[in-house]
C-alpha positions in Angstrom: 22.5 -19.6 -32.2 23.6 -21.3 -28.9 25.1 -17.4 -27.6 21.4 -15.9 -28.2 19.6 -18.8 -26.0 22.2 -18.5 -23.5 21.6 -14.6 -23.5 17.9 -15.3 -23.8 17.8 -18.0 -20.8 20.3 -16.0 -18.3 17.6 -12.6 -19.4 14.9 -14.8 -17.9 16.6 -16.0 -14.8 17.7 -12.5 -14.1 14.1 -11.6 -14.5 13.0 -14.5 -12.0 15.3 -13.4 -9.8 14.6 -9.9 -9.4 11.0 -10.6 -9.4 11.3 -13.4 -6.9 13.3 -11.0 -4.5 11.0 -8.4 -4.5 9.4 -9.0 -1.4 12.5 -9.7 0.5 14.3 -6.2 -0.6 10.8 -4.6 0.6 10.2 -6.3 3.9 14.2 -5.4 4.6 13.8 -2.1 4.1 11.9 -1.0 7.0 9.0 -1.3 9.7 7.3 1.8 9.2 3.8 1.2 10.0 1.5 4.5 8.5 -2.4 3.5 8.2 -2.9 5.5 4.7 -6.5 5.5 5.4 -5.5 7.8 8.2 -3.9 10.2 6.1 -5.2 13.9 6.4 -7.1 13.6 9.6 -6.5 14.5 13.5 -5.7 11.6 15.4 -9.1 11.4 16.8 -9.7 8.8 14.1 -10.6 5.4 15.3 -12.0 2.4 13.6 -14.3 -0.1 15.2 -13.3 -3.8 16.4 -13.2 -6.1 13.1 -16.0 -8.5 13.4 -16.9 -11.6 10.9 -20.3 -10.8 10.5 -20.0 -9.8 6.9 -18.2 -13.1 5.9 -21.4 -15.1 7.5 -23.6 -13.1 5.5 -22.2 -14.3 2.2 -22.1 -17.9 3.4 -25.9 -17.4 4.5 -26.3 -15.6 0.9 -24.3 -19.1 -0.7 -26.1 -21.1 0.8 -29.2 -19.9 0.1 -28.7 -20.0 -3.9 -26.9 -23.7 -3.1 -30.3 -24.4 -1.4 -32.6 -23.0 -3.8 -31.2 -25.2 -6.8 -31.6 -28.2 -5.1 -35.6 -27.1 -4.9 -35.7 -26.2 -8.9 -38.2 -28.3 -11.0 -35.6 -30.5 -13.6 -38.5 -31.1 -15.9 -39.4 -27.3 -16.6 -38.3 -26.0 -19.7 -37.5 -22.5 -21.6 -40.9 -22.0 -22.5 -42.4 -22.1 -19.2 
């Protein structure tokens, strides 16, 4: 009884480990930098300047629906 949790605990921390080292076996094994979405194509391929204008659109989009709730009638029912 005691051998099998002690198989069944060092399983587990041998499964921690390797999962937990992952990232560390990856990031030593190189610093090859290939843009995939570049694959296939001449090198004329550029991509425009990032820009945040996306991310305010959702917080415009939030806010509207946030805003819009605080306007709803509390008294209305299903039946309206």
């Amino acid at each position: 009884m005691m051998k099998q949790m002690k198989q069944k605990l060092l399983g587990i921390v041998f499964a921690a480990a390797f999962l937990l080292f992952q990232p560390a076996v990856l990031l030593a094994a190189g610093e090859e930098t290939t843009d995939a979405r570049l694959e296939g194509y001449l090198n004329s391929v550029t991509f425009p300047a990032s820009s945040s204008a996306l991310t305010w659109l959702i917080w415009a989009v939030l806010a509207a629906i946030g805003i819009g709730v605080m306007f709803k009638n509390a008294r209305r029912t299903h039946l309206d």
